[in-house]
C-alpha positions as CSV (number, residue, x, y, z in Angstrom):
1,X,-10.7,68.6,-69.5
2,X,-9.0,67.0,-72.3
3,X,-9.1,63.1,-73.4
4,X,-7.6,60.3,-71.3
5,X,-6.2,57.0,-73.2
6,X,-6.4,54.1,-70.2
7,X,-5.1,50.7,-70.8
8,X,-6.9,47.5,-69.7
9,X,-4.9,45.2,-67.7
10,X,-4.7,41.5,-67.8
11,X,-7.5,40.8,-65.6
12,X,-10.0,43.6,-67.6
13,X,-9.2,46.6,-65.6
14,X,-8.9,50.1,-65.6
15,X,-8.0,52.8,-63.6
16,X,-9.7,55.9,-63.1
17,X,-7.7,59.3,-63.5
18,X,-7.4,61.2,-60.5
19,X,-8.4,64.2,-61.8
20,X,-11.7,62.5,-63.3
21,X,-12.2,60.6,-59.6
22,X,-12.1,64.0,-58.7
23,X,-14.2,66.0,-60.8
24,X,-16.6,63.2,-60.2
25,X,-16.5,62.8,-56.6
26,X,-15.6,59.4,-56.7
27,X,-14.8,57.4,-53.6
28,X,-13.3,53.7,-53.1
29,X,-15.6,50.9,-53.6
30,X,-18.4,52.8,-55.1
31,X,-20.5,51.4,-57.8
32,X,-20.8,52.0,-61.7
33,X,-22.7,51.3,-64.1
34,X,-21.1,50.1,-67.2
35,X,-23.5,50.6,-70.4
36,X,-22.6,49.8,-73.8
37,X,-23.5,52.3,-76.1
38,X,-23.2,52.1,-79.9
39,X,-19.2,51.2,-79.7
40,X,-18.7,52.5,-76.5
41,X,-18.9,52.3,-73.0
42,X,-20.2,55.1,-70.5
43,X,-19.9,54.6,-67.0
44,X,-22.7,55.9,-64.5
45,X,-22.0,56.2,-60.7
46,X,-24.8,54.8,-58.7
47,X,-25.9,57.2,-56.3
48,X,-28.1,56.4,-53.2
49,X,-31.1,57.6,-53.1
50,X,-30.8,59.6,-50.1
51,X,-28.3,61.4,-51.8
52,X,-30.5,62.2,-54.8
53,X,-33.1,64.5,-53.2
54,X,-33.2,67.7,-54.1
55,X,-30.9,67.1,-57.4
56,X,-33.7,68.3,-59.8
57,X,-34.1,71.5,-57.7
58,X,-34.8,74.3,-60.3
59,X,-36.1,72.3,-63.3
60,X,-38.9,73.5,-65.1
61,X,-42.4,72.4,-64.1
62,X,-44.5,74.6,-66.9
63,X,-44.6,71.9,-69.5
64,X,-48.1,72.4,-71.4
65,X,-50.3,70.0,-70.5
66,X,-53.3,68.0,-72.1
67,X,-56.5,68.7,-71.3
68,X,-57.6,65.5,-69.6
69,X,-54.3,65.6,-67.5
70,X,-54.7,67.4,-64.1
């Protein structure tokens, strides 16, 4: 996907691309975050937590540990 210039309206709004909304899976009325990072701004959809079980199926679990940890 390439880059996307958007413009911010009068009143401090943006839209979303479609094809970003879409890659995304954003719907109407769901929530962002909007975090400031080091000149720019990354936005992080909120997910409910129902809807985040399972999402760190397949990650490693084989981390060396330290002795006094179980």
């Amino acid at each position: 996907m390439t880059s996307t210039t958007l413009t911010i309206s009068s009143k401090f709004q943006i839209v979303i691309p479609k094809a970003i909304r879409e890659l995304l899976g954003l719907k109407p009325g769901q929530k962002l975050q909007a975090i400031p990072i080091g000149g720019r701004i990354e936005l992080i959809p909120v997910r409910k937590l129902k809807d985040m079980r399972g999402f760190l199926d397949g990650m490693a679990t084989d981390v060396p540990r330290e002795d006094d940890r179980p």
